[in-house]
C-alpha positions as a Markdown table, in Angstrom:
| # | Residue | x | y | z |
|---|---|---|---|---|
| 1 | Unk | 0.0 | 0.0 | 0.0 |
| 2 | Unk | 0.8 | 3.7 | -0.7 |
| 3 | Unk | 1.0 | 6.6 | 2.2 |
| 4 | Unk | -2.4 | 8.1 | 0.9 |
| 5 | Unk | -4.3 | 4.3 | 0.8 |
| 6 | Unk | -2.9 | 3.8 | 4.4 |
| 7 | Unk | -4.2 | 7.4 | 5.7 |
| 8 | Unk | -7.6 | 6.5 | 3.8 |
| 9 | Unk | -7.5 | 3.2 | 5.5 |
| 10 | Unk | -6.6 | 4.9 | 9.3 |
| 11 | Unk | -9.4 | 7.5 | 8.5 |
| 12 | Unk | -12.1 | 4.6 | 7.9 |
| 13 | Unk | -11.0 | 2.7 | 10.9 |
| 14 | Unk | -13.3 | 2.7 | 13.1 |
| 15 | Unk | -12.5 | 4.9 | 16.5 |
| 16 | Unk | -13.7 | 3.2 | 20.0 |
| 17 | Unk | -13.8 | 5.1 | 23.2 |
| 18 | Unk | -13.3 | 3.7 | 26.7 |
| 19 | Unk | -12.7 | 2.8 | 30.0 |
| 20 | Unk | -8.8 | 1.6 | 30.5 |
| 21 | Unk | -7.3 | 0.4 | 33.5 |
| 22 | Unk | -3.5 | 0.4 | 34.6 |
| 23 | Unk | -2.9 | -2.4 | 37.2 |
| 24 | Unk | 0.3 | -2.7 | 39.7 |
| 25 | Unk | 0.5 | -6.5 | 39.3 |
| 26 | Unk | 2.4 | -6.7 | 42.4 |
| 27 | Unk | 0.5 | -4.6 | 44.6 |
| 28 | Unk | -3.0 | -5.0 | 42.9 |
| 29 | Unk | -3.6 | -1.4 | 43.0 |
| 30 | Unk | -5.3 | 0.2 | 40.1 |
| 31 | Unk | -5.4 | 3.3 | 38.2 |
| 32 | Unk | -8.3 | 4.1 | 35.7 |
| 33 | Unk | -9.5 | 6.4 | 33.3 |
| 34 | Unk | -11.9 | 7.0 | 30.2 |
| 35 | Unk | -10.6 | 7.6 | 27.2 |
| 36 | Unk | -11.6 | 9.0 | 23.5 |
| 37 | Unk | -9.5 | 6.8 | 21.9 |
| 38 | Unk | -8.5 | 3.0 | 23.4 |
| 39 | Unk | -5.8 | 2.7 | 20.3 |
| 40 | Unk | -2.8 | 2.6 | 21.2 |
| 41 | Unk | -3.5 | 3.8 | 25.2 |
| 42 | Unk | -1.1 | 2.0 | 26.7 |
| 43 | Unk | 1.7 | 2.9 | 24.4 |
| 44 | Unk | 0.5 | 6.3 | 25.6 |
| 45 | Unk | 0.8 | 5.7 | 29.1 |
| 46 | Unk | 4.0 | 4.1 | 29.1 |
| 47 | Unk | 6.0 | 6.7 | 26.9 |
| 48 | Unk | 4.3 | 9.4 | 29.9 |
| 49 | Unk | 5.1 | 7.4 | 32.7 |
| 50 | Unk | 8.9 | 6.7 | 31.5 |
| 51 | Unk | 9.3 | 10.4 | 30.7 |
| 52 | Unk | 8.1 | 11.2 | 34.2 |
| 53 | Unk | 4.6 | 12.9 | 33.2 |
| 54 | Unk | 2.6 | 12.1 | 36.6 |
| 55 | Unk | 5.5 | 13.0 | 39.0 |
| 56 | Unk | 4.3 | 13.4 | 42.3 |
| 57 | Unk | 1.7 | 10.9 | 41.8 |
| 58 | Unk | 2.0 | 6.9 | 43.7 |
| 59 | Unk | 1.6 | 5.6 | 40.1 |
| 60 | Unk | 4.7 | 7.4 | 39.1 |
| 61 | Unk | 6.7 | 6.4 | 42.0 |
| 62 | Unk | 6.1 | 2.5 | 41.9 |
| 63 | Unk | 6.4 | 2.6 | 38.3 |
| 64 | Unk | 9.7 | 4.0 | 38.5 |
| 65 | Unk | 10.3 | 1.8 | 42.0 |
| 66 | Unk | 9.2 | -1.6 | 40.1 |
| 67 | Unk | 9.6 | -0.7 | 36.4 |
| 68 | Unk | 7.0 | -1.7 | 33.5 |
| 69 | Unk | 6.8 | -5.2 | 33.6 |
| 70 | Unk | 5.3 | -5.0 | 37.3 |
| 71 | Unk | 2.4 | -3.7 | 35.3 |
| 72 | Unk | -0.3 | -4.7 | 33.0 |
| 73 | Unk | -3.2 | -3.0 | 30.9 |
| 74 | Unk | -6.2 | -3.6 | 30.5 |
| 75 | Unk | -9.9 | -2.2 | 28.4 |
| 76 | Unk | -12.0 | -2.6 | 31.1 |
| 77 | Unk | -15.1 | -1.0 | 28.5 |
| 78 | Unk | -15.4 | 0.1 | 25.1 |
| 79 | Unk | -17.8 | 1.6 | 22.7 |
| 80 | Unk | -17.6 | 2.9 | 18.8 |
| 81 | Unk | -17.4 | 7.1 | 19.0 |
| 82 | Unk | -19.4 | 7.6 | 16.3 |
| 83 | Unk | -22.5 | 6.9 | 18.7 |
| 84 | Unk | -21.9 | 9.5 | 21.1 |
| 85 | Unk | -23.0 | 13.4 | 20.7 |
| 86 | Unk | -21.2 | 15.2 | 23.4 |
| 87 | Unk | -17.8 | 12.7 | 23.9 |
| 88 | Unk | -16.1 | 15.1 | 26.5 |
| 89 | Unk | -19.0 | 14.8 | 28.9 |
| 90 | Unk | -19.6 | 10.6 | 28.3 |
| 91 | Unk | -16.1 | 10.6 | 29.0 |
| 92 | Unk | -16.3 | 12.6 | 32.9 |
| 93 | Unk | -19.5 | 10.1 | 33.8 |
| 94 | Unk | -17.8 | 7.2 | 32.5 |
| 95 | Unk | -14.9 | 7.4 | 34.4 |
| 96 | Unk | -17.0 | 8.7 | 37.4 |
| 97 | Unk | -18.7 | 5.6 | 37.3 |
| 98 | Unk | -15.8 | 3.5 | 37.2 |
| 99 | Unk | -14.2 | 5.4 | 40.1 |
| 100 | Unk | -17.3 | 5.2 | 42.2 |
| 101 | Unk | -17.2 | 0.9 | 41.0 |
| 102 | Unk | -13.8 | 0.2 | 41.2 |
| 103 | Unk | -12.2 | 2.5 | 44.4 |
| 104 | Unk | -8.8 | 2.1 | 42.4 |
| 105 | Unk | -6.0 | 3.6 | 44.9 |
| 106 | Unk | -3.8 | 5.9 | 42.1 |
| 107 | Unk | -6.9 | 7.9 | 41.6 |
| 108 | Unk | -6.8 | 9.1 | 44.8 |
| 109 | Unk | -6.0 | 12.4 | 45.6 |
């Protein structure tokens, strides 16, 4: 395939937003969020967490303690965008919802 078929063929794929959770595998603490787009999260997370993004957090410090492999993703919930009218505000009830169902200790403040 050419560049321009494989941009058509990204732009057609379809785009699924969700609920994601990070778990300490070693501690069986969580960390959870809702996301617009569950492609490629974790590859997200991980180049953040390496370069330090959530410093000052108890995520950040065991993943830097234990390093990557003591942790493990996971798509907890997922749903196709295209459904949803306002995505910002699905996204702030969804992940209230999980918060309130899954108590996950690094989202506490």
């Amino acid at each position: 395939m050419n560049k321009k078929d494989l941009i058509q063929q990204y732009k057609l794929t379809p785009t699924f937003y969700g609920v994601i959770q990070i778990k300490n595998d070693q501690t069986g603490q969580l960390f959870i969020d809702a996301v617009p787009n569950i492609h490629n999260r974790w590859g997200y997370y991980q180049t953040n967490l390496n370069n330090h993004f959530y410093h000052d957090t108890a995520l950040q410090a065991d993943w830097d303690r234990l390093g990557a492999d003591a942790f493990s993703y996971r798509v907890l919930w997922k749903k196709d965008a295209t459904d949803v009218i306002n995505l910002r505000h699905k996204l702030k009830d969804l992940k209230q919802e999980w918060l309130e169902k899954c108590h996950p200790a690094y989202n506490q403040n």
